[in-house]
C-alpha positions as CSV (number, residue, x, y, z in Angstrom):
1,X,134.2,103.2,109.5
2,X,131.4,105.7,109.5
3,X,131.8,109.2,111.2
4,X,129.6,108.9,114.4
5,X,129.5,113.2,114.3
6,X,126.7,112.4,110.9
7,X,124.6,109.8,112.7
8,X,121.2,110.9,113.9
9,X,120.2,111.1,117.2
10,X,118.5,107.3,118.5
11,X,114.9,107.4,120.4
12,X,116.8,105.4,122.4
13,X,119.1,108.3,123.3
14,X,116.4,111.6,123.2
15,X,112.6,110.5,123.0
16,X,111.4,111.5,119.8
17,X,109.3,114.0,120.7
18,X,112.2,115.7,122.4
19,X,115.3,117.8,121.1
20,X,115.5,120.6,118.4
21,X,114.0,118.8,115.1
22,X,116.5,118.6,112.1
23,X,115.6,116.8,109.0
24,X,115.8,112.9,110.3
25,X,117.4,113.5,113.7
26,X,120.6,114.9,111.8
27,X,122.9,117.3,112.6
28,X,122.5,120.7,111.9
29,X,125.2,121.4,109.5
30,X,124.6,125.1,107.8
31,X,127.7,126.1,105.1
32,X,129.8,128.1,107.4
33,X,130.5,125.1,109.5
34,X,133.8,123.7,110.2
35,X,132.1,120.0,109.3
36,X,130.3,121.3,105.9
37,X,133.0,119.9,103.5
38,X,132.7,116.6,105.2
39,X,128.9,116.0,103.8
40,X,128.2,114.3,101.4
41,X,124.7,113.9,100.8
42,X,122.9,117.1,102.3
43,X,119.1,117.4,103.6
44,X,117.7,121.6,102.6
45,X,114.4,123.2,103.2
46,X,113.3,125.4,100.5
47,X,110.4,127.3,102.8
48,X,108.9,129.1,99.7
49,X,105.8,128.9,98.0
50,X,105.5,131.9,95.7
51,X,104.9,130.3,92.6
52,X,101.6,128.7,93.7
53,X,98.9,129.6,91.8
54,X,95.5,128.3,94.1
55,X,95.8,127.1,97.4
56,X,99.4,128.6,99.4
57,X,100.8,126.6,102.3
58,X,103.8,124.7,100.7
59,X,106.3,126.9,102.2
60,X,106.0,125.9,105.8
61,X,106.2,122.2,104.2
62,X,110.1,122.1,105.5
63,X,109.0,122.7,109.0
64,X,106.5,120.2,109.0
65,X,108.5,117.2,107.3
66,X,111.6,118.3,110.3
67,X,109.1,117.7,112.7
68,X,107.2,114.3,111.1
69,X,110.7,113.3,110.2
70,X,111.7,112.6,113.6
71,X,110.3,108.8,113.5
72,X,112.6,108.2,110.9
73,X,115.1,105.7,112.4
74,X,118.3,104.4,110.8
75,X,117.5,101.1,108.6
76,X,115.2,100.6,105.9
77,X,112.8,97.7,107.0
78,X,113.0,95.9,103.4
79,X,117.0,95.7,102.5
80,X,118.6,96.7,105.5
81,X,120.1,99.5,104.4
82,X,121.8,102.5,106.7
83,X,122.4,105.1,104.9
84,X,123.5,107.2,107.3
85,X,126.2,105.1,108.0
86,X,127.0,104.4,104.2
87,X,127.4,108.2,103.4
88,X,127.9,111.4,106.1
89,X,124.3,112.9,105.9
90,X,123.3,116.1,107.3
91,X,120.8,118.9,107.6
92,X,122.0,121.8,105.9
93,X,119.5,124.3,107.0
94,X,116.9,126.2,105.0
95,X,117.1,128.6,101.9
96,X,116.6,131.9,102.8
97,X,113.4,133.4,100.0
98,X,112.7,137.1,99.8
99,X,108.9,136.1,100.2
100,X,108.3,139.4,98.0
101,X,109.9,138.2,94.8
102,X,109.8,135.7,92.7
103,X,112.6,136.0,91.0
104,X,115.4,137.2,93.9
105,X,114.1,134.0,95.7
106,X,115.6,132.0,92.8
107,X,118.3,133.9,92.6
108,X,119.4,132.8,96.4
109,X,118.3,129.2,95.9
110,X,120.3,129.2,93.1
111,X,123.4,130.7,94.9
112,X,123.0,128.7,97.9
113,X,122.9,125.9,95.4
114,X,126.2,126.6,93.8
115,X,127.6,126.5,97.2
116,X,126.5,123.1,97.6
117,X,127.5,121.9,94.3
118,X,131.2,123.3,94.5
119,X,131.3,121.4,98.1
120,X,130.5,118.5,96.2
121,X,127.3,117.7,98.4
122,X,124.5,116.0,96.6
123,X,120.9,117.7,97.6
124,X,117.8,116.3,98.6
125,X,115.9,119.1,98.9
126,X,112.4,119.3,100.9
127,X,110.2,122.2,99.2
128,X,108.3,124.7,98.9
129,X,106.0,124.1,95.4
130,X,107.0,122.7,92.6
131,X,108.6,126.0,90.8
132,X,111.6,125.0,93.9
133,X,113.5,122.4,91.4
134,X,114.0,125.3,89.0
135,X,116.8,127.1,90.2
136,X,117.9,123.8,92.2
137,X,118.3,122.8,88.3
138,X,119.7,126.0,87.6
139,X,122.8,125.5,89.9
140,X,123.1,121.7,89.4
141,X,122.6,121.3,85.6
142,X,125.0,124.6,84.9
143,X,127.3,122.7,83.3
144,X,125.3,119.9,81.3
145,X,121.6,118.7,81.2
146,X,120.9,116.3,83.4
147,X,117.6,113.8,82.3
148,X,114.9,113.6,85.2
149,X,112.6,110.7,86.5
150,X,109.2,113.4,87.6
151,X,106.5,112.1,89.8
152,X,103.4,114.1,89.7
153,X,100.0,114.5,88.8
154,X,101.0,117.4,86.4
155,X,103.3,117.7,84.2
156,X,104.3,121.3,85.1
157,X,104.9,122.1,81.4
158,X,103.1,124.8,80.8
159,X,104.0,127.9,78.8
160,X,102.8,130.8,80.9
161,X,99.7,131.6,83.7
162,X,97.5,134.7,83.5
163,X,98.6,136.3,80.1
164,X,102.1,136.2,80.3
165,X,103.5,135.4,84.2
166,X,106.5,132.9,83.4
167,X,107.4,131.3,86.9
168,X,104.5,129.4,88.4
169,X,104.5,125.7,89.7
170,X,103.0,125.0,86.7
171,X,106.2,126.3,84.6
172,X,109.5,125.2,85.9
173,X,110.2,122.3,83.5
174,X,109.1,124.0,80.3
175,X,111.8,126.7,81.8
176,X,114.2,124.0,82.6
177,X,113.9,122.8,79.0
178,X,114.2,125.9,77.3
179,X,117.2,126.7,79.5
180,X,118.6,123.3,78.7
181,X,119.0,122.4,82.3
182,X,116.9,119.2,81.2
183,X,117.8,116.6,78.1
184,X,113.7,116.3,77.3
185,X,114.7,113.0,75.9
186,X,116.0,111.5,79.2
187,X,113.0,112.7,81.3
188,X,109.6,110.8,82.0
189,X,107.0,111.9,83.6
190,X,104.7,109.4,85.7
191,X,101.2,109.8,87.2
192,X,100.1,112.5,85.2
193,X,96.5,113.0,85.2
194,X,93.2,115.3,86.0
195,X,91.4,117.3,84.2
196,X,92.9,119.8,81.7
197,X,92.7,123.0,80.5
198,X,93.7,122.2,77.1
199,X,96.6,119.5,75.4
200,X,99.4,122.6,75.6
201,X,101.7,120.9,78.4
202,X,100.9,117.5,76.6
203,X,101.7,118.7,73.3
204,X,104.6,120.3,74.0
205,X,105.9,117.3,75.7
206,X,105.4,114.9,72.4
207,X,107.2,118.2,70.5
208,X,109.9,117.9,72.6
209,X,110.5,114.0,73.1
210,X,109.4,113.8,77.1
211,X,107.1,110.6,77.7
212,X,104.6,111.2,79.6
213,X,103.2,108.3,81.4
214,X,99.4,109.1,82.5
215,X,98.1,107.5,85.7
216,X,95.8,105.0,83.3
217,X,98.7,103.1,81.9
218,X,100.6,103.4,85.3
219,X,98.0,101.6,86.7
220,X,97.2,99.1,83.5
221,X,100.9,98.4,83.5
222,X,102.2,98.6,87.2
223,X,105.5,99.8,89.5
224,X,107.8,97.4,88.1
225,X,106.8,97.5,84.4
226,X,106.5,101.6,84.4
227,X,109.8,101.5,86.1
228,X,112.1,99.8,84.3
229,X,111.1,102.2,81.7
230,X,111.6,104.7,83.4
231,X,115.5,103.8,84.1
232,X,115.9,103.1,80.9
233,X,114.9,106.4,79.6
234,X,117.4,108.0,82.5
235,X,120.1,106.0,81.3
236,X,123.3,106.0,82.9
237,X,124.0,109.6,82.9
238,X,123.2,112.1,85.5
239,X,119.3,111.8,86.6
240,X,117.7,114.5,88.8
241,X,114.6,112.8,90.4
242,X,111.4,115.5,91.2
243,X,108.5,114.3,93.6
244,X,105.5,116.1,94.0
245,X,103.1,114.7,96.8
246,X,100.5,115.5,94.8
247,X,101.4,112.3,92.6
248,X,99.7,110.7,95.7
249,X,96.0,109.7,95.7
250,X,94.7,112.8,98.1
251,X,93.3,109.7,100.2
252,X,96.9,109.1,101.4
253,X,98.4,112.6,100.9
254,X,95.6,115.2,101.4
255,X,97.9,118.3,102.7
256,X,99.1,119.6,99.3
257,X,97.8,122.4,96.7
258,X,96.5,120.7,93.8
259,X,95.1,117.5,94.8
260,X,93.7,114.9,91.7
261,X,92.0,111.8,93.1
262,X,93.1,108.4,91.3
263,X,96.2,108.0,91.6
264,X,98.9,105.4,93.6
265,X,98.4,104.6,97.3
266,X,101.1,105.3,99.8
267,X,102.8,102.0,99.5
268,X,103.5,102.6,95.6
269,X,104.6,105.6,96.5
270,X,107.6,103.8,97.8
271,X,107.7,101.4,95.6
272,X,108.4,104.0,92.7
273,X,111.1,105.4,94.8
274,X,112.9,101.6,95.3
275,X,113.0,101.2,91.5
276,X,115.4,103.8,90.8
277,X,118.2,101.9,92.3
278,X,121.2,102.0,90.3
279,X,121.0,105.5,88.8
280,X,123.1,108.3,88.9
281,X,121.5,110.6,91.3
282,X,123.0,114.0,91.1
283,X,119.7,115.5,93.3
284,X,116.6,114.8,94.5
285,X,113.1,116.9,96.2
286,X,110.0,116.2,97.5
287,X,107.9,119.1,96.6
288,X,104.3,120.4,97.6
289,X,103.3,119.3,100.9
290,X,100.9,122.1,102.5
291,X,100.5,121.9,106.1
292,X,97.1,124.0,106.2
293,X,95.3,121.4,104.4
294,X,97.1,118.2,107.1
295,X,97.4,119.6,110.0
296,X,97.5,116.2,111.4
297,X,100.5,115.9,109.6
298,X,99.8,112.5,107.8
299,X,100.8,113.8,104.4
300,X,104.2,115.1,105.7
301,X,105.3,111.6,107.6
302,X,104.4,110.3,103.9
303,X,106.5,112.8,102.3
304,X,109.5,112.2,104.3
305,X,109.5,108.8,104.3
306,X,109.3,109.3,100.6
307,X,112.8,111.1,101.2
308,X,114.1,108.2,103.0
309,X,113.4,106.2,100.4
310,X,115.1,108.5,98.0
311,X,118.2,108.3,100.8
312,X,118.4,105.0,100.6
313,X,118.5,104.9,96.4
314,X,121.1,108.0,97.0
315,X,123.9,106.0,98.8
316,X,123.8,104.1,96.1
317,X,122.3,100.9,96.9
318,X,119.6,99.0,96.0
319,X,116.5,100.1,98.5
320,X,114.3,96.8,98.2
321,X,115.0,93.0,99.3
């Protein structure tokens, strides 16, 4: 029987626009209390954008997908699943940054990761920009490297930003790599597209045995075909699954940093997410959602419903009829 204490709050119980907004109507269940070692899958806001190199705004994206998340309810439409009564889901609170450097803010994400690791807790982590799933990877893929299934317009591979600065959004898996957080031969890396300032990211990729699927054959090929591909390269091991809203057609997700037109609507973007049924999630993030540029708030509801998805993939069972 599930533990009623980890069930959200029902519209049918507190309007929706009422009440203190956790992530999905969960409880509010920080490390220090008495209920923390009960969780086992745990919803964290990374509020921390430092690594952006154009356009800032990704770290009041937490805030944001609370607030949209609130019209989450408890089943998915398509298989039924409710996850929150499969698994005891809660919201762990946020990730205190130092918003004055870069690299003490990794250091606490890390630590606060490490927390959540030793509790046995698997993350799904709301960011913040992209350069959040480093030290997420850091604390999680400590032991072993995990492979990673990476949606994105970028591939976030790059070696370095303005002659030499190592930690940018555009960094954190050439980092994770070199670190060997990250088996490059279990991760793929779908949606990629844009234009380029040169082949490094893409070249370094091929070096290093990540496939790279670009939006063009994504969309020659479609969701199912790209995906089984995609679990096949993950394998059974442990997978860490990275989603940048940017992997979105700006049409559908407009509120992020580095917007490149193109690419899936909002309905692939769950359909990418169902696919991954039957791997061995050890974490998950959505990643780059910028409130200054949707206010409205369209590209967060997106973004967390994206999460839900991921939920539902999370408790382990399949997230599609």
């Amino acid at each position: 029987m599930s533990d009623s204490f980890f069930h959200p709050v029902s519209g049918f119980d507190l309007p929706r626009f009422a009440g203190v907004p956790t992530f999905m109507r969960l409880p509010y269940v920080p490390p220090e209390h008495e209920r923390f070692g009960d969780v086992d899958i745990g919803l964290i806001g990374v509020p921390w954008d430092s690594g952006t190199t154009n356009r800032p705004g990704p770290r009041h994206g937490p805030r944001q997908l609370r607030d949209a998340s609130t019209m989450i309810r408890a089943q998915h439409q398509a298989s039924g699943i409710r996850p929150f009564e499969a698994v005891n889901c809660a919201d762990l609170g946020d990730v205190g940054p130092n918003p004055a450097d870069i690299i003490d803010s990794m250091t606490r994400i890390t630590a606060f990761y490490d927390r959540i690791k030793q509790a046995g807790i698997t993350p799904l982590t709301a960011g913040g920009d992209h350069l959040t799933s480093l030290p997420v990877l850091r604390a999680l893929a400590k032991d072993a490297p995990v492979g990673m299934v990476h949606f994105d317009s970028h591939t976030d591979l790059f070696h370095s930003y303005f002659g030499g600065t190592m930690y940018t959004h555009g960094t954190p898996f050439r980092r994770a790599v070199e670190e060997g957080l990250l088996d490059p031969k279990r991760v793929v890396q779908i949606g990629i597209r844009g234009t380029m300032y040169d082949s490094e990211d893409r070249d370094f990729a091929r070096a290093e045995g990540i496939r790279l699927i670009e939006i063009e054959e994504f969309h020659d090929r479609g969701v199912a075909d790209v995906m089984a591909e995609a679990r096949e390269i993950a394998g059974d091991g442990a997978t860490y699954v990275s989603y940048d809203i940017d992997f979105v057609d700006p049409t559908f997700a407009p509120g992020t940093g580095t917007p490149e037109v193109g690419g899936p609507n909002s309905y692939q973007a769950l359909q990418v997410v169902r696919e991954l049924a039957g791997l061995t999630i050890v974490g998950a993030d959505m990643v780059e959602v910028s409130p200054p540029f949707d206010p409205s708030g369209g590209t967060a509801f997106l973004g967390v419903s994206i999460m839900f998805e991921l939920l539902c993939v999370m408790v382990g069972g399949p997230a599609q009829g």
